[in-house]
Structures are given as structure tokens and as C-alpha cells.
Backbone atoms as SQL, in Angstrom:
CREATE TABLE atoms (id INTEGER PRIMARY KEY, chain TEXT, resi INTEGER, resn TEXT, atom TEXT, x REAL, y REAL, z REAL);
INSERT INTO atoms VALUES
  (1, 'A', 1, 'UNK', 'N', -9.914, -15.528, -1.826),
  (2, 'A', 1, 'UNK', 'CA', -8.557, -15.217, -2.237),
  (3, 'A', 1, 'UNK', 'C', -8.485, -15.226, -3.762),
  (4, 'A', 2, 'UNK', 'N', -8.092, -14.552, -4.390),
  (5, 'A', 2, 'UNK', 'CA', -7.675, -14.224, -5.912),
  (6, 'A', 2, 'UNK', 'C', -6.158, -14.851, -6.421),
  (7, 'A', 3, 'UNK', 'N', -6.353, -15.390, -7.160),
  (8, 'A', 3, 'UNK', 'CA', -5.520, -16.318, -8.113),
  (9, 'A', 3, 'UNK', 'C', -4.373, -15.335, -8.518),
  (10, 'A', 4, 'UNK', 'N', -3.230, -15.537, -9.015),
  (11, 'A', 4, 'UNK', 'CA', -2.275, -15.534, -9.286),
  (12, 'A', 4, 'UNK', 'C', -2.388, -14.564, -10.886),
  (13, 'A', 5, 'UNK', 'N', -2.896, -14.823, -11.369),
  (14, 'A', 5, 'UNK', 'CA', -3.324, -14.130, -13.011),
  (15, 'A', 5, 'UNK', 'C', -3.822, -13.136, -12.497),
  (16, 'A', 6, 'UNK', 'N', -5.155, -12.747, -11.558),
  (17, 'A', 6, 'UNK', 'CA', -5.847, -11.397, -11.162),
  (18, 'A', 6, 'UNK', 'C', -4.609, -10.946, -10.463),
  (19, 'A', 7, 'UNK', 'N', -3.924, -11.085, -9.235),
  (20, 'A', 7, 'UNK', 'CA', -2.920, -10.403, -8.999),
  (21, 'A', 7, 'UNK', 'C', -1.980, -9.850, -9.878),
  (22, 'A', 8, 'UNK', 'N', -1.124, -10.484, -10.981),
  (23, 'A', 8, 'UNK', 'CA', -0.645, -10.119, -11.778),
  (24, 'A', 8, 'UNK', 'C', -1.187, -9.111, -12.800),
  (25, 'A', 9, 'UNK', 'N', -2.521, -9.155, -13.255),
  (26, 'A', 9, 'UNK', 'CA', -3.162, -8.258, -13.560),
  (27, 'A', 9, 'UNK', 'C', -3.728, -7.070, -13.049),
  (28, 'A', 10, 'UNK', 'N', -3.203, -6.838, -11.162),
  (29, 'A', 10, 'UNK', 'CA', -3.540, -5.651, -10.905),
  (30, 'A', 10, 'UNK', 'C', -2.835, -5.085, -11.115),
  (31, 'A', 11, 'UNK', 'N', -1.551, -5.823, -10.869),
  (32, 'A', 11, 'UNK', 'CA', -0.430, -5.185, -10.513),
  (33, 'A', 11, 'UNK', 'C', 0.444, -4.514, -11.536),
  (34, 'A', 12, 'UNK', 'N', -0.139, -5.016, -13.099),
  (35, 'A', 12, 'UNK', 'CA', 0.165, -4.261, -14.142),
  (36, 'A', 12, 'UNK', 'C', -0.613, -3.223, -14.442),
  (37, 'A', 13, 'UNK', 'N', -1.972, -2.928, -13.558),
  (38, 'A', 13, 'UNK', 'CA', -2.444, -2.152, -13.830),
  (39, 'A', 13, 'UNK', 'C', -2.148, -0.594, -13.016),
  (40, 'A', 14, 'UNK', 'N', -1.341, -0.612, -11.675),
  (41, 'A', 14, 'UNK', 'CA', -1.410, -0.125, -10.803),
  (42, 'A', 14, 'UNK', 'C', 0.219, 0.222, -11.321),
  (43, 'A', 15, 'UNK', 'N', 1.010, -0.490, -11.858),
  (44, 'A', 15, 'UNK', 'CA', 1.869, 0.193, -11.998),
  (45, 'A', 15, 'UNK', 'C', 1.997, 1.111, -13.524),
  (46, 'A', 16, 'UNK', 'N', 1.297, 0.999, -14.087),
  (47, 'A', 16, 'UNK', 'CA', 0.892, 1.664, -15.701),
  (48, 'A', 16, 'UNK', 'C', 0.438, 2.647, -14.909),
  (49, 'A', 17, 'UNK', 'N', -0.449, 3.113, -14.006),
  (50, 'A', 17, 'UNK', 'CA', -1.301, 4.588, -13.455),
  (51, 'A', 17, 'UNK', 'C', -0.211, 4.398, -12.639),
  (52, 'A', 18, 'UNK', 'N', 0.947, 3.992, -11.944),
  (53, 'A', 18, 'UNK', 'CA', 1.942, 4.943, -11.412),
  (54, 'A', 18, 'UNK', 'C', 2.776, 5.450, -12.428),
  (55, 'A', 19, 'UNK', 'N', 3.268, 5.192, -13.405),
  (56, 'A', 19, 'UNK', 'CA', 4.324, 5.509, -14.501),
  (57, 'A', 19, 'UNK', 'C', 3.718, 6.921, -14.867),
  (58, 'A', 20, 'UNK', 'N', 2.005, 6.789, -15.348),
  (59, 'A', 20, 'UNK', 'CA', 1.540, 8.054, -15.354),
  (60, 'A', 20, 'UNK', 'C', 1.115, 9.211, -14.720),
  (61, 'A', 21, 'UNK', 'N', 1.199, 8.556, -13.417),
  (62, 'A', 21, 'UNK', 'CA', 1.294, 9.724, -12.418),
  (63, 'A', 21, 'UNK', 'C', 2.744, 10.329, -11.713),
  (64, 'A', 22, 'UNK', 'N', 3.831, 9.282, -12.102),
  (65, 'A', 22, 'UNK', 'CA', 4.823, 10.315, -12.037),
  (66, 'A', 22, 'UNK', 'C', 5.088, 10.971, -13.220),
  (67, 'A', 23, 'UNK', 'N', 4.840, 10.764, -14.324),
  (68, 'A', 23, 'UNK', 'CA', 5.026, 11.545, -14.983),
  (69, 'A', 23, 'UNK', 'C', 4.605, 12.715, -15.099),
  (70, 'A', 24, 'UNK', 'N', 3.101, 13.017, -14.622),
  (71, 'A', 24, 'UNK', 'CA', 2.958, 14.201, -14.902),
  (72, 'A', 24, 'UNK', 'C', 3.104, 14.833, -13.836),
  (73, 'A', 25, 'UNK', 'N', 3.704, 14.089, -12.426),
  (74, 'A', 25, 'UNK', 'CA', 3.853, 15.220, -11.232),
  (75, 'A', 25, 'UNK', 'C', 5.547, 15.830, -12.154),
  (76, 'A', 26, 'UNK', 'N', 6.337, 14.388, -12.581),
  (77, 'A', 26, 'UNK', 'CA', 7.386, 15.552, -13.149),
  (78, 'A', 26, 'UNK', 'C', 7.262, 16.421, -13.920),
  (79, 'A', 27, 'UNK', 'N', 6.737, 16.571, -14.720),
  (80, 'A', 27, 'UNK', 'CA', 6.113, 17.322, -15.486),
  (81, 'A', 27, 'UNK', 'C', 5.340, 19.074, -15.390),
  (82, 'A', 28, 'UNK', 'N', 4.827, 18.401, -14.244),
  (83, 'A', 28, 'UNK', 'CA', 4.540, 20.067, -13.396),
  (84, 'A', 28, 'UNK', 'C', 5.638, 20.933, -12.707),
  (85, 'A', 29, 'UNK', 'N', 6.309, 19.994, -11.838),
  (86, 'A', 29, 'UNK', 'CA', 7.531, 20.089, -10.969),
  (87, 'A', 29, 'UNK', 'C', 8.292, 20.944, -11.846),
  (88, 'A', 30, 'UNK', 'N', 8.826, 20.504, -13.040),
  (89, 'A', 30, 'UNK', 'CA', 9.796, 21.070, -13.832),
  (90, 'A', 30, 'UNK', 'C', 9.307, 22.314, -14.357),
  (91, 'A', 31, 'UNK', 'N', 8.275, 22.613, -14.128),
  (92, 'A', 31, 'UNK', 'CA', 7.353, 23.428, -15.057),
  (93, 'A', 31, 'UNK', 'C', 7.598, 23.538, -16.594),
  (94, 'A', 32, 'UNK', 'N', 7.808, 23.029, -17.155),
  (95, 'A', 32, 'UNK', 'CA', 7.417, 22.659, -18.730),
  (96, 'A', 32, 'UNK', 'C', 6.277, 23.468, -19.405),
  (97, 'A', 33, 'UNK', 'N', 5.281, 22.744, -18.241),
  (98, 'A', 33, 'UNK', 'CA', 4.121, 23.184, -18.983),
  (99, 'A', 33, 'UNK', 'C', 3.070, 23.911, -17.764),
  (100, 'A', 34, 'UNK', 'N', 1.944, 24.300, -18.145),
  (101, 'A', 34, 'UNK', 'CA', 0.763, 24.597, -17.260),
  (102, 'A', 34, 'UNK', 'C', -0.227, 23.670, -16.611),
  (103, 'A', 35, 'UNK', 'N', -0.465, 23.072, -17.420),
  (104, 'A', 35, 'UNK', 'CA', -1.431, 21.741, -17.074),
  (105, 'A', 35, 'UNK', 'C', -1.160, 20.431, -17.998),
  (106, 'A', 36, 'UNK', 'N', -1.640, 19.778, -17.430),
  (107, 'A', 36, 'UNK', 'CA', -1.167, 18.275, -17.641),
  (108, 'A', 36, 'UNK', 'C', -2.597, 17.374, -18.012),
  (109, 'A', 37, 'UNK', 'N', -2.366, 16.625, -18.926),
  (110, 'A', 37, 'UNK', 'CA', -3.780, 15.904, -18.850),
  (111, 'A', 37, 'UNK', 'C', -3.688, 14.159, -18.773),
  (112, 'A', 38, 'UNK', 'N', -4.148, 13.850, -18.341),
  (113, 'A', 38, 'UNK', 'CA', -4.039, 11.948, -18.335),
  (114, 'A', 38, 'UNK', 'C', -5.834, 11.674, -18.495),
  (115, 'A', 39, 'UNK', 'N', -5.102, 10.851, -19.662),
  (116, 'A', 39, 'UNK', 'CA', -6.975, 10.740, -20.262),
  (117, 'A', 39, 'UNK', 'C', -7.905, 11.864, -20.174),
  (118, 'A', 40, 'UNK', 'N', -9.240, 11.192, -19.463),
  (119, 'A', 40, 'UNK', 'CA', -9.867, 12.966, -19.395),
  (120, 'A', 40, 'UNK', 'C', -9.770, 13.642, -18.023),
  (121, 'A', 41, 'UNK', 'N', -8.578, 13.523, -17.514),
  (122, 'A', 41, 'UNK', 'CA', -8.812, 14.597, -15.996),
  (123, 'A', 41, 'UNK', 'C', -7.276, 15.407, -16.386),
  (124, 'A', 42, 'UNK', 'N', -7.328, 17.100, -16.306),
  (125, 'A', 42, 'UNK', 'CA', -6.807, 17.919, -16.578),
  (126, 'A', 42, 'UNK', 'C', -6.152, 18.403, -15.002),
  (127, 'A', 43, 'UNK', 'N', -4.486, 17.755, -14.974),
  (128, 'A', 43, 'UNK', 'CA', -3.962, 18.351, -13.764),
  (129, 'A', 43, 'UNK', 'C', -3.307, 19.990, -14.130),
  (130, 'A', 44, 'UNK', 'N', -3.138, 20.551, -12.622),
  (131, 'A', 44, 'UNK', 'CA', -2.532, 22.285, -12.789),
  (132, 'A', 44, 'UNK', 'C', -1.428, 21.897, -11.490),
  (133, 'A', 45, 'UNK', 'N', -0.500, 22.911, -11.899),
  (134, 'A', 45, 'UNK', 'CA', 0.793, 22.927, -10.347),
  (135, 'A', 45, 'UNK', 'C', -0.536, 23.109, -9.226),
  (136, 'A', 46, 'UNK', 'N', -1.664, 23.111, -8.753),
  (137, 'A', 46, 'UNK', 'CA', -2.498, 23.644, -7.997),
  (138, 'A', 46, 'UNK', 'C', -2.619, 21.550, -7.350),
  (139, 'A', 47, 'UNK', 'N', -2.641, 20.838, -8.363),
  (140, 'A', 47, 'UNK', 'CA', -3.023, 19.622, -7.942),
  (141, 'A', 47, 'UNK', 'C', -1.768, 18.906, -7.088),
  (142, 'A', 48, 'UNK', 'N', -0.718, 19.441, -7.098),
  (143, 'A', 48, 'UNK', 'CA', 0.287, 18.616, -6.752),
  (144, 'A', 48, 'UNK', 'C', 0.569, 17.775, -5.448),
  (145, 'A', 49, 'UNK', 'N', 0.341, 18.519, -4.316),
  (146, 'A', 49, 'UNK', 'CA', -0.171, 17.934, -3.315),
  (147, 'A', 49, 'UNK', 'C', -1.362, 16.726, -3.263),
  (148, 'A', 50, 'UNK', 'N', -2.230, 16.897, -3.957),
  (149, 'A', 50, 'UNK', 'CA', -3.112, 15.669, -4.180),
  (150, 'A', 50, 'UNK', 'C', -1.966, 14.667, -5.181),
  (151, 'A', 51, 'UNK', 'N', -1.567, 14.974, -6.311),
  (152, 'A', 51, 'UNK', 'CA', -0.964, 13.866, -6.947),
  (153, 'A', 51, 'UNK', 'C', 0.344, 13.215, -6.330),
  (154, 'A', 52, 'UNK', 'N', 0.703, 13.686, -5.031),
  (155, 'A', 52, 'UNK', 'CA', 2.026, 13.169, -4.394),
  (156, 'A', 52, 'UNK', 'C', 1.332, 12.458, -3.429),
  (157, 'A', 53, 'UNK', 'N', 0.147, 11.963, -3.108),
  (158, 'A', 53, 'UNK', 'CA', -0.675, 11.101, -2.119),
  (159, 'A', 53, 'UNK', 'C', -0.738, 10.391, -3.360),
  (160, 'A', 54, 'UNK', 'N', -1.795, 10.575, -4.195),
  (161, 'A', 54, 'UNK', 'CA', -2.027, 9.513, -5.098),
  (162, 'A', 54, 'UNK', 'C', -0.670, 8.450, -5.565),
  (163, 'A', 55, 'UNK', 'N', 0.473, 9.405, -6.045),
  (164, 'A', 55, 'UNK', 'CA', 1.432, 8.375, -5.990),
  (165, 'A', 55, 'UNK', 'C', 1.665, 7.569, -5.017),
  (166, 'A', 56, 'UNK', 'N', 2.083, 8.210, -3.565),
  (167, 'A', 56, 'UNK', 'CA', 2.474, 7.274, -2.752),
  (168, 'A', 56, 'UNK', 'C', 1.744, 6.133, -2.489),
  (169, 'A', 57, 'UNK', 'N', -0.402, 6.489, -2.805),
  (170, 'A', 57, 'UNK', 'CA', -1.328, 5.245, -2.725),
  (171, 'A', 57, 'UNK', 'C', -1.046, 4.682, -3.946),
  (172, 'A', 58, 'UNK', 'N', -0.301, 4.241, -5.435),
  (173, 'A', 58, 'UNK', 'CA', -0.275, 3.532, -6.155),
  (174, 'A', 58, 'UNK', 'C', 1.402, 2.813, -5.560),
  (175, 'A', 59, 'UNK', 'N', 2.043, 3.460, -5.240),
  (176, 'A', 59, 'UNK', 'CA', 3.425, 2.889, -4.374),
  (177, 'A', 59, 'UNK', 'C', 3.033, 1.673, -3.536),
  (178, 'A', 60, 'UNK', 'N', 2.194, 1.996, -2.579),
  (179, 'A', 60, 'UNK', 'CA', 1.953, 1.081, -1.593),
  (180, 'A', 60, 'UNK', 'C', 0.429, 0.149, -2.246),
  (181, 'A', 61, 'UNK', 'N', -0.093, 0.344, -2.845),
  (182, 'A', 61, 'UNK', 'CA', -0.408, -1.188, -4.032),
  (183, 'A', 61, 'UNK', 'C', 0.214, -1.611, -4.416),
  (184, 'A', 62, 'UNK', 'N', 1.582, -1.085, -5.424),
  (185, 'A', 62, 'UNK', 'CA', 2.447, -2.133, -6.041),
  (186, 'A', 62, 'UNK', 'C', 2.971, -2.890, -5.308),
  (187, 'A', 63, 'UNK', 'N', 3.641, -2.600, -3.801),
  (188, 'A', 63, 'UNK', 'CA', 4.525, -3.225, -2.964),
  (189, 'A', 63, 'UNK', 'C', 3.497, -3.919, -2.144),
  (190, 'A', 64, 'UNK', 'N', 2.135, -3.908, -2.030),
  (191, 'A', 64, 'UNK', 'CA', 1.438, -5.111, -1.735),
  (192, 'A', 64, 'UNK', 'C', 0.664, -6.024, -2.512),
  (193, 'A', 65, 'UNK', 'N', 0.574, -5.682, -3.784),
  (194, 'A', 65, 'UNK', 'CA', 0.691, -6.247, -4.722),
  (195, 'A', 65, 'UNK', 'C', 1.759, -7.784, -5.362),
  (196, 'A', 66, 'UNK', 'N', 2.873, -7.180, -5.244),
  (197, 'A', 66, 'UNK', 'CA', 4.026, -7.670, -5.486),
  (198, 'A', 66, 'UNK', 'C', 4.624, -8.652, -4.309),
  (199, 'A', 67, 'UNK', 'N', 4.001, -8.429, -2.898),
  (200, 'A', 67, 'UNK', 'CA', 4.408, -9.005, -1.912),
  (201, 'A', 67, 'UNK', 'C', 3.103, -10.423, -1.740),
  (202, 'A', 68, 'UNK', 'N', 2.184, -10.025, -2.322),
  (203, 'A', 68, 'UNK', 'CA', 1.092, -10.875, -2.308),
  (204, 'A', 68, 'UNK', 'C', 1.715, -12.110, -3.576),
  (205, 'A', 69, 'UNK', 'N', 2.445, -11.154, -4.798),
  (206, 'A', 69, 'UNK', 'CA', 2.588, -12.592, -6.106),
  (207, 'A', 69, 'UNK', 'C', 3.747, -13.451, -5.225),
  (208, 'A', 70, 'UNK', 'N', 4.637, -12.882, -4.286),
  (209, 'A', 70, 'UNK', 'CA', 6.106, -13.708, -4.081),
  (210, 'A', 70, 'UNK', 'C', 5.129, -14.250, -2.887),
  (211, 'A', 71, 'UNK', 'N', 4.140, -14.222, -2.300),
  (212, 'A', 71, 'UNK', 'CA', 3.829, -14.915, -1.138),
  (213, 'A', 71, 'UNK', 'C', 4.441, -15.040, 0.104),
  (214, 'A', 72, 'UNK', 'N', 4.095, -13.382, 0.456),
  (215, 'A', 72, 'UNK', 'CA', 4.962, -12.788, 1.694),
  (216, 'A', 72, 'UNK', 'C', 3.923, -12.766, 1.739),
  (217, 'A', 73, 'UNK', 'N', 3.519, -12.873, 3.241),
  (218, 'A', 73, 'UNK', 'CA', 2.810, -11.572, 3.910),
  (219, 'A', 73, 'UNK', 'C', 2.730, -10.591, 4.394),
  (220, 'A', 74, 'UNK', 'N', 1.710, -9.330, 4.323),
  (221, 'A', 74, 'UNK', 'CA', 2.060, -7.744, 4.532),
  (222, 'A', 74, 'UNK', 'C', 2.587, -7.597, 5.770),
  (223, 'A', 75, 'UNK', 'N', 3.543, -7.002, 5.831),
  (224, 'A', 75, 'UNK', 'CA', 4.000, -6.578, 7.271),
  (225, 'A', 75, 'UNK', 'C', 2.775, -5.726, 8.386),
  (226, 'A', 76, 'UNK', 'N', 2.670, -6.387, 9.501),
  (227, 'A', 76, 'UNK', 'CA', 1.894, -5.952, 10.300),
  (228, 'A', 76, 'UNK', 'C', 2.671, -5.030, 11.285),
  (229, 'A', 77, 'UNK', 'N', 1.893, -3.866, 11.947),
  (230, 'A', 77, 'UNK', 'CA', 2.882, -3.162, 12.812),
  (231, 'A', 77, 'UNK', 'C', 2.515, -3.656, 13.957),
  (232, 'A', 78, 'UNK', 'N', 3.345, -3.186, 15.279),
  (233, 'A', 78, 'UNK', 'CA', 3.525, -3.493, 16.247),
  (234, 'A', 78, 'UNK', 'C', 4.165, -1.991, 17.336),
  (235, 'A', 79, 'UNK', 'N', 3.509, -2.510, 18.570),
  (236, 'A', 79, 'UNK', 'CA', 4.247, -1.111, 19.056),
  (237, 'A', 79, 'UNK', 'C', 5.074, -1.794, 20.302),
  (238, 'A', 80, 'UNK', 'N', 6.270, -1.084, 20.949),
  (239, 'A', 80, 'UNK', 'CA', 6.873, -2.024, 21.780),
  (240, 'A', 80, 'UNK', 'C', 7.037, -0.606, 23.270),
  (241, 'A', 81, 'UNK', 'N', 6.559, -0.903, 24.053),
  (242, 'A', 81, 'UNK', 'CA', 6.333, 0.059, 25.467),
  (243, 'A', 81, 'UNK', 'C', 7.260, -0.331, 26.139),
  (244, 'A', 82, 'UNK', 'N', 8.009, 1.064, 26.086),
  (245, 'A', 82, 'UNK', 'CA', 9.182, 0.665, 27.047),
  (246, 'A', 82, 'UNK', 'C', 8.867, 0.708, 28.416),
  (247, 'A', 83, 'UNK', 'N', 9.698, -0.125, 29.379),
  (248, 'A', 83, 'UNK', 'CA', 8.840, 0.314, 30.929),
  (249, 'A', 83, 'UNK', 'C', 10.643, 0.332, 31.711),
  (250, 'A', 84, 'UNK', 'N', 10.321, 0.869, 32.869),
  (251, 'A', 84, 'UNK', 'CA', 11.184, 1.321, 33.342),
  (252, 'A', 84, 'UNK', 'C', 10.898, 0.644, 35.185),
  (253, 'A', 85, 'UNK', 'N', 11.477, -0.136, 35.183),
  (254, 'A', 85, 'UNK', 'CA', 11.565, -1.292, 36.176),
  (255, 'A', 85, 'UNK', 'C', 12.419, -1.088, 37.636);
């Protein structure tokens, strides 16, 4: 299990690469521009579909991230079968 400081430190890290990945999906969206660059990888309106997964996978780090510092645990699913008696 990882300490309290490494959590906090992912979780600033995961939300800094979400800030920048919505930005440049807005960025395309609006069309502004043609391509987009974050550090060295060069996005096009062609990537957008990939960068709307990538967001939603930095979404669901932060919120297990964040659920790990308050000391929740992740919600587990469950399925419930209806029966007819």
C-alpha cells in the first residue's frame, strides 16, 4: 500500500495531464486551430475520439485517486437478477 504523499503526488499528476488534455480536446472542438501539441506528441481533429477516452481514463484516476486520499473504498459493482416467483 502507498503512503499518503505518493497518492497525493499522483493525483497532482493525473490531474495536470487532465487540465491538458481538456484543453486541447477544447481546442480542436472549437476549431481554432489545426493541430494541437502537448509536449512532443502533435494532436489533429483526426485524434479526438482517442483524446475523449484518454480523458475519461485520467477522470476515473482522479476519482480513484481522490477516493483512495479520503479513505473510501472504490465502489465495487454488483448485479441484482430479478426472478419472478
Amino acid at each position: 500500500m502507498v503512503d499518503k504523499i505518493e497518492i497525493q503526488a499522483r493525483l497532482d499528476f493525473w490531474k495536470s495531464a487532465l487540465t491538458k488534455l481538456r484543453t486541447a480536446y477544447l481546442a480542436l472542438v472549437n476549431g481554432g486551430v489545426k493541430s494541437y501539441t502537448i509536449d512532443d506528441r502533435e494532436l489533429t481533429r483526426f485524434d479526438i475520439d482517442k483524446l475523449k477516452n484518454e480523458i475519461t481514463e485520467a477522470e476515473r484516476r482522479v476519482d480513484e485517486l481522490t477516493a483512495m486520499l479520503q479513505r473510501r473504498k472504490p465502489r465495487k459493482a454488483f448485479g441484482i437478477l430479478p426472478r419472478d416467483w
